[in-house]
C-alpha positions in Angstrom: 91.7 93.6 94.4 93.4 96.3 96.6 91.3 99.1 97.0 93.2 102.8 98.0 90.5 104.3 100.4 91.8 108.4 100.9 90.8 111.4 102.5 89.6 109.3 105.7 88.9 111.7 108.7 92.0 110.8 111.1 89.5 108.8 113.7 88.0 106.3 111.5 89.2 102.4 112.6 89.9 99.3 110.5 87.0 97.8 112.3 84.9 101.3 111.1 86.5 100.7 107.3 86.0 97.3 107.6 81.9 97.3 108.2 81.8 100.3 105.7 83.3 98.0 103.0 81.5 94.3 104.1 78.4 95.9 102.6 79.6 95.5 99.2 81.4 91.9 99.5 83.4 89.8 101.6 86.8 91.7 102.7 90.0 90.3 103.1 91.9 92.8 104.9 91.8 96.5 105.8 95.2 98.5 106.5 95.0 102.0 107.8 98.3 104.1 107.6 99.8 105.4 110.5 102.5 107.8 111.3 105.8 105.3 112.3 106.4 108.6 114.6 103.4 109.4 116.2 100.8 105.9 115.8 98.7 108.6 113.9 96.4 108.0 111.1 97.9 109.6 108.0 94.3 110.2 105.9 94.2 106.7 103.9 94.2 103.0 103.7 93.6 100.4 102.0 91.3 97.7 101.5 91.5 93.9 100.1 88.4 92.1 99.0 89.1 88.9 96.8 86.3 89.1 94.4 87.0 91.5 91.7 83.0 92.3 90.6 82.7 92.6 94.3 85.6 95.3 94.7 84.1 97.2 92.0 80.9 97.4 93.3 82.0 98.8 96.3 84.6 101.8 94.7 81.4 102.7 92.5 78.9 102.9 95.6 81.9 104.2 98.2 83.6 106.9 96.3 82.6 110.3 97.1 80.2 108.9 100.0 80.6 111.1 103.5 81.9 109.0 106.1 82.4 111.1 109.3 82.1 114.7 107.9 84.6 114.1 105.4 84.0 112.6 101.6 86.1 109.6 100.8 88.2 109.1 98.0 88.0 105.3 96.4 89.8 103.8 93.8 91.9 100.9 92.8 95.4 101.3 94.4 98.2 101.6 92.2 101.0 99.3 92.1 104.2 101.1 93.8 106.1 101.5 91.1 103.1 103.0 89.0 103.0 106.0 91.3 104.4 109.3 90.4 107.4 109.9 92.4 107.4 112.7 95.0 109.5 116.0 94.7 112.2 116.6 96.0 113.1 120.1 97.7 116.5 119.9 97.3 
């Protein structure tokens, strides 16, 4: 299951996510987004862990929790084109 992990303080690491996260299950991969500009975290990532009951564990024990003065935001990530579209300011 992909898990959408948001409002992450801008200096938390995969490695950081990653331990948070292995507490809960065995994870397969952990993807902070960056800025393609500036190599800057953007606030959110994601997480992969394979087993479902395992992933849903860890949104119910993780979401809300304060990880480095900021309180996370954990869900299951919605497929792309499940996601409302941005506005436009055109």
């Amino acid at each position: 299951m992909k898990i959408y992990v948001g409002n992450l303080s801008f200096n938390v690491t995969e490695e950081e996510l990653k331990k948070l996260f292995s507490e809960h299950g065995n994870v397969s991969s952990v993807d902070i987004i960056k800025d393609k500009f500036t190599g800057k975290s953007r606030g959110f990532g994601f997480v992969e862990m394979a087993d479902q009951s395992e992933a849903e564990s860890a949104i119910q024990a993780l979401n809300g929790k304060k990880v480095k003065d900021r309180n996370i935001k954990v869900n299951q990530a919605r497929p792309r084109s499940n996601r409302p579209k941005a506005r436009s300011s055109f």
